[in-house]
C-alpha positions, 0 to 999 in steps of 0.5 A, a space after each residue: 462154442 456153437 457145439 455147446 449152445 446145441 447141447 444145452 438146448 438139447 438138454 433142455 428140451 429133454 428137462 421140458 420133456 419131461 426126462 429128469 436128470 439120472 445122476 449129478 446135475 448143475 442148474 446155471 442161471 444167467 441173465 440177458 441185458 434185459 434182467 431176464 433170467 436164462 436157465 442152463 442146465 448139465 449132466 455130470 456122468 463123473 463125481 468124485 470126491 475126496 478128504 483132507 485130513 484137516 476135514 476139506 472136502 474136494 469134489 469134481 463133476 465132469 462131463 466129457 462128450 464128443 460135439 455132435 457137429 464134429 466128433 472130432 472135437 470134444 467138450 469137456 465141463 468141469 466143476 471143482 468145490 472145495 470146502 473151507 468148513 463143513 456145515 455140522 446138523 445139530 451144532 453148527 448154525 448153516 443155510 444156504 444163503 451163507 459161503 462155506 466152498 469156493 466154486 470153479 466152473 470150466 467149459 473146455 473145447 482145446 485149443 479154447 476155453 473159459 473158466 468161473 469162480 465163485 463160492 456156494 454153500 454146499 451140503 452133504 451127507 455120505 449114503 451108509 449102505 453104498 459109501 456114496 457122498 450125495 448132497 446139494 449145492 445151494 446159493 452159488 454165484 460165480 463169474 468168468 475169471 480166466 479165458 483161453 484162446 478166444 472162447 466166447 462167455 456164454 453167460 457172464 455172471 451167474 448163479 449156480 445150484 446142483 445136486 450130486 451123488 459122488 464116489 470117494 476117489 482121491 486119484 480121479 479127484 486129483 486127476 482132474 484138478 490137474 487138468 483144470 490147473 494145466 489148461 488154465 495156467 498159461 490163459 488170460 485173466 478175464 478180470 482184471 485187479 
């Protein structure tokens, strides 16, 4: 977890620098024990998204990049959304304060690993020219629910807001929701009901 927290303060220095973000990008706000709201920020080179015939929608953003403290060890970030209705311009009443996704952020480094969920409002339209899906997420609030071997929480509860421009790929979708259900299915709920 130390090679994350170098990473994120790298991406960081770039944001105050002055370097914007080139593809699909995650804002995560967490807070200290003081109420002080600490901004966290990631770059997902990957987005693929891909519809139910019942009209859901998936999408995933990854980012898998070697440590640079020691390259042989990889971190893998992984959100999943899936809608559970779509907010329609014109006809359907939609803002960003309302749910209509549920919401998965993962920080894998294996053996260890954590896991958040929550919901958010995501919106999006698909470019006509190049097929691309771009859109936001908006209004998200998320908190850790499962954990694996004994990989730190960086942020506790938090809340979550994006922008991303994905390609159709039902496979890639597909693909990756496999790895974040294998990695998560013998780990420790972090949350007890």
């Amino acid at each position: 977890m130390k090679y994350y927290w170098q990473w994120i303060t790298i991406c960081g220095l770039a944001v105050l620098a002055g370097c914007g973000p080139k593809g699909t990008r995650i804002e995560l706000i967490s807070f200290d024990d003081g109420g002080v709201p600490q901004h966290h920020y990631a770059e997902f080179p990957r987005a693929y998204f891909s519809r139910s015939p019942g009209g859901s929608l998936q999408l995933v953003l990854r980012s898998d990049r070697p440590s640079n403290i020691d390259p042989t060890q990889n971190i893998t970030q992984i959100v999943y959304i899936k809608t559970f209705w779509t907010a329609r311009p014109g006809t359907t009443y939609a803002e960003a304060t309302q749910i209509n996704s549920r919401i998965q952020y993962a920080m894998l480094t294996p053996p260890t690993g954590i896991r958040y969920d929550g919901g958010a409002f995501l919106h999006y339209k698909t470019d006509r020219k190049t097929k691309e899906m771009v859109g936001t997420i908006e209004g998200g609030s998320i908190s850790p629910r499962y954990r694996m071997g004994n990989a730190a929480d960086p942020f506790g509860p938090s809340r979550i807001n994006g922008t991303f421009r994905a390609k159709e790929d039902r496979g890639k979708v597909a693909e990756t929701l496999q790895l974040l259900e294998t990695q998560f299915r013998q780990s420790s709920p972090t949350v007890r009901n």
